[in-house]
Each structure stands twice: as structure tokens, then as C-alpha cells.
C-alpha positions as a Markdown table, in Angstrom:
| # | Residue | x | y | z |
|---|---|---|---|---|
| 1 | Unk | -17.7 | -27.9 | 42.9 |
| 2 | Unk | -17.0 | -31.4 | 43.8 |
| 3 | Unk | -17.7 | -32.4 | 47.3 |
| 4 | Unk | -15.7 | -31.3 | 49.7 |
| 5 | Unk | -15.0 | -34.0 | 52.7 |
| 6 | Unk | -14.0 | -30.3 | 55.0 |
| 7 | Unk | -15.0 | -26.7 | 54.2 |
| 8 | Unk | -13.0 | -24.4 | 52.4 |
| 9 | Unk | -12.6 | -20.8 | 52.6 |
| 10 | Unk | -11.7 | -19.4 | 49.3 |
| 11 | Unk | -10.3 | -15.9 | 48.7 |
| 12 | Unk | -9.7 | -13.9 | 45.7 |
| 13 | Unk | -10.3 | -10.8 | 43.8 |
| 14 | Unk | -12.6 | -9.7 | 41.0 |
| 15 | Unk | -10.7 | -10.4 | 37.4 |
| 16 | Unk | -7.2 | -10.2 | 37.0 |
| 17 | Unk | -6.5 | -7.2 | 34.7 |
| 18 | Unk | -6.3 | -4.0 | 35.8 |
| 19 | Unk | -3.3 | -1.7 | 34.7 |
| 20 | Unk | -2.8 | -0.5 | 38.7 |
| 21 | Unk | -1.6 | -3.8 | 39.3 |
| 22 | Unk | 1.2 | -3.9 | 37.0 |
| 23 | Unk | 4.3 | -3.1 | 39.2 |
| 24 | Unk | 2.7 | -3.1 | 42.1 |
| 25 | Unk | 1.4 | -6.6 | 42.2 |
| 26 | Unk | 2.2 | -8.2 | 39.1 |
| 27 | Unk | 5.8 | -8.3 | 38.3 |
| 28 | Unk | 6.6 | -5.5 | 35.8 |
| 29 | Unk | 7.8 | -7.9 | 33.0 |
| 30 | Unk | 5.2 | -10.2 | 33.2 |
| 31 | Unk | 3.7 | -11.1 | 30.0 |
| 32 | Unk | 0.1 | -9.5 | 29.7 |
| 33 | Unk | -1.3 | -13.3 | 28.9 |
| 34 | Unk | 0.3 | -14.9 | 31.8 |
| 35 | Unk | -2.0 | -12.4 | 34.6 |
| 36 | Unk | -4.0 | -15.3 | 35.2 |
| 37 | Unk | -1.8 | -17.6 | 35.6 |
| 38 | Unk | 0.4 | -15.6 | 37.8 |
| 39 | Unk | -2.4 | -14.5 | 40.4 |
| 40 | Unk | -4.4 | -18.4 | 40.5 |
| 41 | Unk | -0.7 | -19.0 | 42.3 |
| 42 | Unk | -1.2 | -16.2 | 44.9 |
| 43 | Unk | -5.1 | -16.4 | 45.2 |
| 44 | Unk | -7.3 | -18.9 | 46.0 |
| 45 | Unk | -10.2 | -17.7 | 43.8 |
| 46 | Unk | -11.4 | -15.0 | 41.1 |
| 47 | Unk | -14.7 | -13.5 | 40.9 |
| 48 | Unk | -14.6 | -13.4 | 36.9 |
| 49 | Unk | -16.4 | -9.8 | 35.7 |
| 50 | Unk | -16.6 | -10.1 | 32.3 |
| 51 | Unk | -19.4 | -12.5 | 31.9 |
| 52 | Unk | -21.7 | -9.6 | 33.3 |
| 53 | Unk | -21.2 | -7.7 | 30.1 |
| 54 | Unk | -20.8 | -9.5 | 27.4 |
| 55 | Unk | -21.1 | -13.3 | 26.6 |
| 56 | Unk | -17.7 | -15.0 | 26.6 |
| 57 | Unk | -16.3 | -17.9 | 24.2 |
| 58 | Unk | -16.3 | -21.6 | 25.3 |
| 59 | Unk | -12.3 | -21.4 | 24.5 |
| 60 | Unk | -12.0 | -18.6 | 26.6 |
| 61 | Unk | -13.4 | -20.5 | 29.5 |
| 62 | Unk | -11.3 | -24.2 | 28.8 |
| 63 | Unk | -8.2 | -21.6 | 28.9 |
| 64 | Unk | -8.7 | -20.4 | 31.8 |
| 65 | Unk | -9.6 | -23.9 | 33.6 |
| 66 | Unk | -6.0 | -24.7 | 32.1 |
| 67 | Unk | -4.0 | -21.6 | 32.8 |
| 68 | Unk | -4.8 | -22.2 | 36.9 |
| 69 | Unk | -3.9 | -25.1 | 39.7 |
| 70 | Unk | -5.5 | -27.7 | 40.5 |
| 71 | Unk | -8.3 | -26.4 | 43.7 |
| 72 | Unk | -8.7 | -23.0 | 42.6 |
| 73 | Unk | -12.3 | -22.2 | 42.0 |
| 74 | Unk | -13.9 | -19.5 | 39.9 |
| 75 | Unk | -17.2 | -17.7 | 41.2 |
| 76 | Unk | -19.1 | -16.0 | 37.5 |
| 77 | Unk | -21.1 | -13.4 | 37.3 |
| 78 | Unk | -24.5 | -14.0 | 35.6 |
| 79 | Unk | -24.9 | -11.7 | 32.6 |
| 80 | Unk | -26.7 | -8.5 | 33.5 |
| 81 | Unk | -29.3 | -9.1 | 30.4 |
| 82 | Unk | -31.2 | -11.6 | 33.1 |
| 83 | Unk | -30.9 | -9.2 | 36.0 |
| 84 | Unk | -31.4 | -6.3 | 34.9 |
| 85 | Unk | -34.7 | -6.4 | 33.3 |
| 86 | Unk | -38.8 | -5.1 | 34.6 |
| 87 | Unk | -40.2 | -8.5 | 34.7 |
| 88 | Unk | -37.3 | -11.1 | 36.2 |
| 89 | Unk | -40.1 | -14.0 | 34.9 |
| 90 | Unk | -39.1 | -13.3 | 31.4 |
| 91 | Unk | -35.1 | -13.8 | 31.9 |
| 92 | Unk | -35.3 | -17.6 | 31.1 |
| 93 | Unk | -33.9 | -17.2 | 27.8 |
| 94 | Unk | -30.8 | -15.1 | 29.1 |
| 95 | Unk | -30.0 | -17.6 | 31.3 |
| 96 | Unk | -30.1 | -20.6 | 29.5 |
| 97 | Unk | -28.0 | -19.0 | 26.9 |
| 98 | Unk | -25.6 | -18.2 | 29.4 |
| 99 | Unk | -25.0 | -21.6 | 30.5 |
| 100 | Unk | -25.1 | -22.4 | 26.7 |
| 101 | Unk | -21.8 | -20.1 | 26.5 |
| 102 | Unk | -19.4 | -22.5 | 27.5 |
| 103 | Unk | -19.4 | -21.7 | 31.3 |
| 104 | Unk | -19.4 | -25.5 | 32.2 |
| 105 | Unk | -15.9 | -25.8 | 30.8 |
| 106 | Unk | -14.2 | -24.4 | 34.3 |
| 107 | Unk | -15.4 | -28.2 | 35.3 |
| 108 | Unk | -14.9 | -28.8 | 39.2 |
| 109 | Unk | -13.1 | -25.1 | 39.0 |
| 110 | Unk | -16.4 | -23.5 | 38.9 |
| 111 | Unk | -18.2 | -21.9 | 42.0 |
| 112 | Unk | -21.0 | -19.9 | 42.5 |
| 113 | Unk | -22.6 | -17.7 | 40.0 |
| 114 | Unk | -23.5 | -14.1 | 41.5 |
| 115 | Unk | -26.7 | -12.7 | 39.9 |
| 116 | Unk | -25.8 | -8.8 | 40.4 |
| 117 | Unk | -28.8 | -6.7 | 40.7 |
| 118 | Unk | -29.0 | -3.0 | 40.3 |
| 119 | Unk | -29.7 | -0.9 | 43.3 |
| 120 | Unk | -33.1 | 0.3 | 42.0 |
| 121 | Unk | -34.5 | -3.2 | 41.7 |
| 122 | Unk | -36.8 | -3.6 | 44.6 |
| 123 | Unk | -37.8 | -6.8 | 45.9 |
| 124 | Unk | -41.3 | -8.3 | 44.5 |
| 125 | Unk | -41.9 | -11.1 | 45.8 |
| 126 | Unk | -43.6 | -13.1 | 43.2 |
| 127 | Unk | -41.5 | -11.9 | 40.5 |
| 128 | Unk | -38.2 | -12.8 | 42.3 |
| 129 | Unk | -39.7 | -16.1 | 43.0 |
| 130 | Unk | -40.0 | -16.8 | 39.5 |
| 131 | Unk | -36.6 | -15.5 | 39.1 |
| 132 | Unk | -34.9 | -18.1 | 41.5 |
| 133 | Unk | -37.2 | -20.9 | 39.6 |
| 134 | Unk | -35.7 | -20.1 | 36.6 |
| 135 | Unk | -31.8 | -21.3 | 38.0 |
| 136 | Unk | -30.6 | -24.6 | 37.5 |
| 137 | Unk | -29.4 | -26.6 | 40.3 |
| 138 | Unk | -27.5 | -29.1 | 38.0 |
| 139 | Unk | -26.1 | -29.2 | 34.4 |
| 140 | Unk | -24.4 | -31.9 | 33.2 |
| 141 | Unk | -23.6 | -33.5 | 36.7 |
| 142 | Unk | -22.1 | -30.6 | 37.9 |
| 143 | Unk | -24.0 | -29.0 | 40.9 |
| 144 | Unk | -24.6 | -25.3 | 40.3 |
| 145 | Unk | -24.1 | -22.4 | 43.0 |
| 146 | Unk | -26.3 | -19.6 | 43.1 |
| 147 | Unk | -26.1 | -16.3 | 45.2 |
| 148 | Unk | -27.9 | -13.4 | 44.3 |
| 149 | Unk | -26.4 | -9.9 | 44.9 |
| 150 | Unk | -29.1 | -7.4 | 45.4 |
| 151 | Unk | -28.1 | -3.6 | 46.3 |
| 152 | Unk | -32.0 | -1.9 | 47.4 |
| 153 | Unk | -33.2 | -1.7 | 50.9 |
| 154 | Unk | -36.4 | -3.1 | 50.3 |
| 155 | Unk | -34.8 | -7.0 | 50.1 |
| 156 | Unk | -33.9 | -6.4 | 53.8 |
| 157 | Unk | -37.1 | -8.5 | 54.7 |
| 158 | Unk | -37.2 | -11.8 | 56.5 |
| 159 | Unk | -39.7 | -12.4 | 52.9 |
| 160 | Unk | -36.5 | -12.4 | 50.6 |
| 161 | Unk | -34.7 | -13.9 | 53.5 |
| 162 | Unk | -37.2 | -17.0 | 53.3 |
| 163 | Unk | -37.5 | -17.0 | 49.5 |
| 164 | Unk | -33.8 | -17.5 | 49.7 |
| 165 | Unk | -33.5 | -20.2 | 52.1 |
| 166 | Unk | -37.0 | -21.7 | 50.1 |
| 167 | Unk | -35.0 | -21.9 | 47.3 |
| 168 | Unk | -30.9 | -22.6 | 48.7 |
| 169 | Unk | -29.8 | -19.6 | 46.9 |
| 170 | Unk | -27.3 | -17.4 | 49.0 |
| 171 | Unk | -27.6 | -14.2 | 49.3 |
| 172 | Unk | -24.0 | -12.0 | 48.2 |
| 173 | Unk | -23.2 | -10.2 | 51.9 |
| 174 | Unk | -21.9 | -6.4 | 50.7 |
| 175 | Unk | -19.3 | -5.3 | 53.8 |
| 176 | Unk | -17.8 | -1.9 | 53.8 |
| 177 | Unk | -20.0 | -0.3 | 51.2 |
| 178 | Unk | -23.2 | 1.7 | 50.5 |
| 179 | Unk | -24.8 | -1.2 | 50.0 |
| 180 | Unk | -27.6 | -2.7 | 52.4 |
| 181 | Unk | -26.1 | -5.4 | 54.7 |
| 182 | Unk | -28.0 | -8.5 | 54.4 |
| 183 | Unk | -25.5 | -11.2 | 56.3 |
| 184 | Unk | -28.6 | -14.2 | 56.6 |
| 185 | Unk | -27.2 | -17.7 | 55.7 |
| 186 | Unk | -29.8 | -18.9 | 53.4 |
| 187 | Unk | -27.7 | -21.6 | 51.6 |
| 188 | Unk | -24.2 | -24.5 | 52.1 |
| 189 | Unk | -22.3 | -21.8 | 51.3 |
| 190 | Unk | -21.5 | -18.0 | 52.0 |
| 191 | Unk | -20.5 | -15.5 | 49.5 |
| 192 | Unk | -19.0 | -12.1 | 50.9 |
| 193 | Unk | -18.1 | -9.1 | 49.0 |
| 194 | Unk | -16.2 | -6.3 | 50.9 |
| 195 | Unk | -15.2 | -3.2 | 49.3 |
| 196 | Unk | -13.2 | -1.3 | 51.7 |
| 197 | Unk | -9.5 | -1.4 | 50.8 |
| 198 | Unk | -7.8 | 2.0 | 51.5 |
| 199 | Unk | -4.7 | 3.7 | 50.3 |
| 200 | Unk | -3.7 | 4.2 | 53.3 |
| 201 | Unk | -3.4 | 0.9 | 54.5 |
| 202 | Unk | -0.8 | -1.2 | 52.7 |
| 203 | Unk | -2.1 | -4.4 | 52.8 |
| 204 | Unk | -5.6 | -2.4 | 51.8 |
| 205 | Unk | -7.4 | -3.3 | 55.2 |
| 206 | Unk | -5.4 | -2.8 | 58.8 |
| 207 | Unk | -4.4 | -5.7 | 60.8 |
| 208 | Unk | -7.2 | -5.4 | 63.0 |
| 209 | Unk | -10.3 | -5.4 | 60.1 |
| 210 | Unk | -7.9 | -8.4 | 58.4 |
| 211 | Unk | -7.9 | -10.4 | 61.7 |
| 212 | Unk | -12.1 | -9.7 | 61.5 |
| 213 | Unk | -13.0 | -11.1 | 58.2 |
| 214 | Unk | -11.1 | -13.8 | 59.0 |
| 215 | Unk | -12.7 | -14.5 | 62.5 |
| 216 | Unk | -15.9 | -14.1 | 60.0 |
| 217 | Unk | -15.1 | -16.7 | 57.7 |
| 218 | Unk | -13.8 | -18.8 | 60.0 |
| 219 | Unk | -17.2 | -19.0 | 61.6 |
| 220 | Unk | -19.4 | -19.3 | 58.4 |
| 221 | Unk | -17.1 | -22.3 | 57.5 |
| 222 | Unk | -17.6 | -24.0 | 60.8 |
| 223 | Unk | -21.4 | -24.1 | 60.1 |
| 224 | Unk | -21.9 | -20.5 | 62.5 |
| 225 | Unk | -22.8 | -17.1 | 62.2 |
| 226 | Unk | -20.7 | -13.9 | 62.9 |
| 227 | Unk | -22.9 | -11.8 | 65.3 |
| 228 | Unk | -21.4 | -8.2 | 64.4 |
| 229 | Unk | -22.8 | -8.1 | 60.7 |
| 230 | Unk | -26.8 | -7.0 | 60.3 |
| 231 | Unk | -29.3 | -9.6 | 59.4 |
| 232 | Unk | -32.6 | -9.4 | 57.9 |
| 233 | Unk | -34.3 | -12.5 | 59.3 |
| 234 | Unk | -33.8 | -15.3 | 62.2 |
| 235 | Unk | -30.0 | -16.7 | 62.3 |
| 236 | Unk | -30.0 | -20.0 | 60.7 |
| 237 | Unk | -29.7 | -23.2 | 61.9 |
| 238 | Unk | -25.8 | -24.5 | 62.7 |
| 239 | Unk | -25.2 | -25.9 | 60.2 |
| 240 | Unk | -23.1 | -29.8 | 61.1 |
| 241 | Unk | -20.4 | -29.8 | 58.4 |
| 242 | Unk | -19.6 | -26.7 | 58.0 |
| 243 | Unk | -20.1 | -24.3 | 54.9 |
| 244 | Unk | -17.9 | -23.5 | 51.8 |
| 245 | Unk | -17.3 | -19.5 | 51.8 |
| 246 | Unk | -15.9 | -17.4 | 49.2 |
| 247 | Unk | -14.9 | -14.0 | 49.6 |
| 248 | Unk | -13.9 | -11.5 | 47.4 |
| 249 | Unk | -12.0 | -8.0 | 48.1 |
| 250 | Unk | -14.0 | -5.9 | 45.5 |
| 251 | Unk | -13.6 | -2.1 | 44.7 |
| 252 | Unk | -12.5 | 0.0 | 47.6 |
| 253 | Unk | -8.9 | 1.2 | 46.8 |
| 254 | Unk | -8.7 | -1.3 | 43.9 |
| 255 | Unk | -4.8 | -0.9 | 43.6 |
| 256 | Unk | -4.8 | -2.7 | 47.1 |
| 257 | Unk | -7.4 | -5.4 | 46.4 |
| 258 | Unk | -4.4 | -8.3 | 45.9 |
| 259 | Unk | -2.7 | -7.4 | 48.8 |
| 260 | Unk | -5.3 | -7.6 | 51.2 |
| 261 | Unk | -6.5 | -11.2 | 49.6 |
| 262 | Unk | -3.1 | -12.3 | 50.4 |
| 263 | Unk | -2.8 | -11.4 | 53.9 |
| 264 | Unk | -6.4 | -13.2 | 54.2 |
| 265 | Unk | -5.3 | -16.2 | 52.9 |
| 266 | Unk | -1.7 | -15.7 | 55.4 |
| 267 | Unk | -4.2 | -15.6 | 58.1 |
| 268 | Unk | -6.3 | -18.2 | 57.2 |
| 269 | Unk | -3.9 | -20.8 | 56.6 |
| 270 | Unk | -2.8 | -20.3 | 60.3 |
| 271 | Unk | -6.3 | -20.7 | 61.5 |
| 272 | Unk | -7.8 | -24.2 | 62.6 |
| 273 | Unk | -11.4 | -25.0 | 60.7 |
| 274 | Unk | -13.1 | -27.8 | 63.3 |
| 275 | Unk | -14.4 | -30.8 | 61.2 |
């Protein structure tokens, strides 16, 4: 992403097709091929999916910088062939084909890539190391994101806290989930995940647990730290300037996911980030 002269807070979803939303956030006639193009206007952001399972196309990627507005920013998902593998040392190959895919053709619309780990990888120090050695921090003049999303108690440790700092690659904070908590700032950016949308609820979360996440973000962008989620290691420093922050409403009652990224964005837009 291109430098930003104030901090944004970007909201979204993960992908845009999912046959629950037809009706009920998509329009009912709505071409199929417009879904994109139809949610970049409501959203802010998209976590895409699809890149953890397969490799996509490079035309698939300049299509979908085209299909959405100017500002709207794209976090990817790191293929699972790099993640999910005994020796993380070995995954340099993976990667580099992954940039090699085309991924670099969202241009300034691409944000952070999440490296999704499965929740029986357990932290080795050494070997995750050489993991986070293995990222690029530019290609092509474009500055590259990284944010690791790891799911097994043994990463709550002030170690991976400091591996992630040593190396400015955030660590993906799971809300409302199984997952382990593991809130520490560790880069210029934050990258949140919450996963507990509800049936019940029709904008997915109640007014009260909207009002939250925002107060959250709203605090991460202004260079702070929210002191109701659990942390691993020492806060870090404020940080003068303010982050970028990108959260996702993931899983949970998926029908709902849209809705509730809406009435975040409603809410943001009506709160004041200081400079």
C-alpha cells in the first residue's frame, strides 16, 4: 500500500461468494460476475480465500484490481503449501512462486498477506525464524505486508511475540473464536479477525460488541492498544502516527458477516482518528 499521510481502518469480509448471501445481501438479480464489484462499493476491504488453496491466474488478479474503486485494499492469504508443512525452512520455493502468480497485479490495492497456520503447528523458534526470513519486505517497489495467523497455544510466548516485532511481521488477532488470543502489536499495522456473528443478531454482532470493535480499532489506528484483549508479551511502544488496521468479520454466522462489516464501517465513519 502506498503511504498513507493518516491511518486507515479498513473493513471487509473474507471473499465474496457465498450462496447465503444472495438475497440477503446481494441483490437477488445480481449477475453472479458482478459480486465483486457490488460488495468493493459497500466494503472497505476483502480478505481474498482462494489463494490459500490453489494458485490463482495473473488475469484473475488485474480483474479484480479493475472490478473495485479506487482505496479499496485486498489482504491475500498465503498458500497453505508454505504453511502447512514439518520444516517452515524449506517453504522458500512456495513462496516465491506465490508472488510469481501474479499477486502484484492488485498494485496499491494490495494489503497484507496472512500466513494461516494450522492449529497443531506449535511454535519452534528457530524454525519460525527462518520462516519469517523467508518473506519479502518489497517486490517490485511495492512494500509487502506480512501477518502471520497462528491457531496453537504454545505461540502465546513473549519469544514469538519478539520474533514478530524482530522481524515487523503482525501477528493476525483471532476475537470471538477457539482460537488463542494473541492481541501484541508487533508491526505498522494491525490485522484482526473476529468470528462471532450470530443469527440472532441482525446486523451479526449487537450494538454494544459493534460499538467495541470499533473503540478497538479506533485505538490501534491512533498508535494505542485496546486493554480488554489478552496479550502475550509487554504492550508496545505508542506508536506517533498511528497504525493502518484491517479487520475482517470471518466465520461465525457467515450469512451475517456483510451486515456486521457495514455497521462497522457506519460507525467508523462517525468516529474522529487524531492525526
Amino acid at each position: 500500500m502506498p503511504h498513507q499521510a493518516k491511518p486507515r481502518i479498513l473493513i471487509g469480509v473474507g471473499g465474496w461468494t457465498y450462496d447465503d448471501w444472495r438475497g440477503s445481501f446481494y441483490p437477488a438479480d445480481l449477475a453472479q460476475k458482478r459480486e465483486l464489484e457490488y460488495m468493493s462499493r459497500k466494503l472497505t476491504s476483502i480478505e481474498i480465500n482462494g489463494t490459500y488453496y490453489r494458485s490463482q491466474t495473473p488475469e484473475s488478479f488485474a480483474k479484480w484490481h479493475a472490478e473495485t474503486p479506487d482505496g479499496f485494499v485486498f489482504a491475500v492469504k498465503g498458500p497453505r503449501f508454505a504453511t502447512n508443512r514439518r520444516v517452515l525452512a524449506e517453504a522458500g520455493e512456495s513462496i516465491e512462486r506465490f508472488f510469481a502468480s501474479g499477486v502484484l497485479l492488485l498494485k496499491e490495492k494490495l494489503g497484507p498477506i496472512n500466513w494461516q497456520f494450522m492449529p497443531t503447528k506449535k511454535f519452534d523458534p528457530q524454525d519460525f525464524d527462518a520462516f519469517l526470513r523467508l518473506l519479502p519486505k518489497r517486490l517490485e517497489g511495492h512494500k509487502i505486508r506480512h501477518a502471520v495467523e497462528v491457531r496453537n497455544a504454545s505461540f502465546k510466548s513473549p519469544d514469538f511475540v519478539a520474533l514478530a516485532r524482530e522481524h515487523e511481521v503482525g501477528i493476525v488477532i483471532a476475537a470471538d473464536s477457539q482460537y488463542p488470543q494473541i492481541a501484541d502489536v508487533t508491526a505498522d499495522f494491525v490485522y484482526a479477525r473476529i468470528m462471532g456473528t450470530k443469527e440472532k443478531e441482525p446486523l451479526g454482532y449487537s450494538k454494544e460488541a459493534l460499538e467495541s470493535w470499533v473503540e478497538r480499532a479506533r485505538l490501534w489506528a491512533e498508535g494505542g492498544e485496546p486493554e480488554d484483549l489478552e496479550i502475550a508479551a509487554q504492550p508496545a511502544s505508542q506508536r506517533s502516527g498511528g497504525r493502518d488496521v484491517f479487520l475482517y468479520v470471518i466465520s461465525g454466522f457467515k450469512a451475517r458477516n456483510p451486515q456486521a462489516a457495514m455497521a462497522l464501517i457506519e460507525r467508523v465513519a462517525r468516529t474522529t482518528i487524531a492525526p
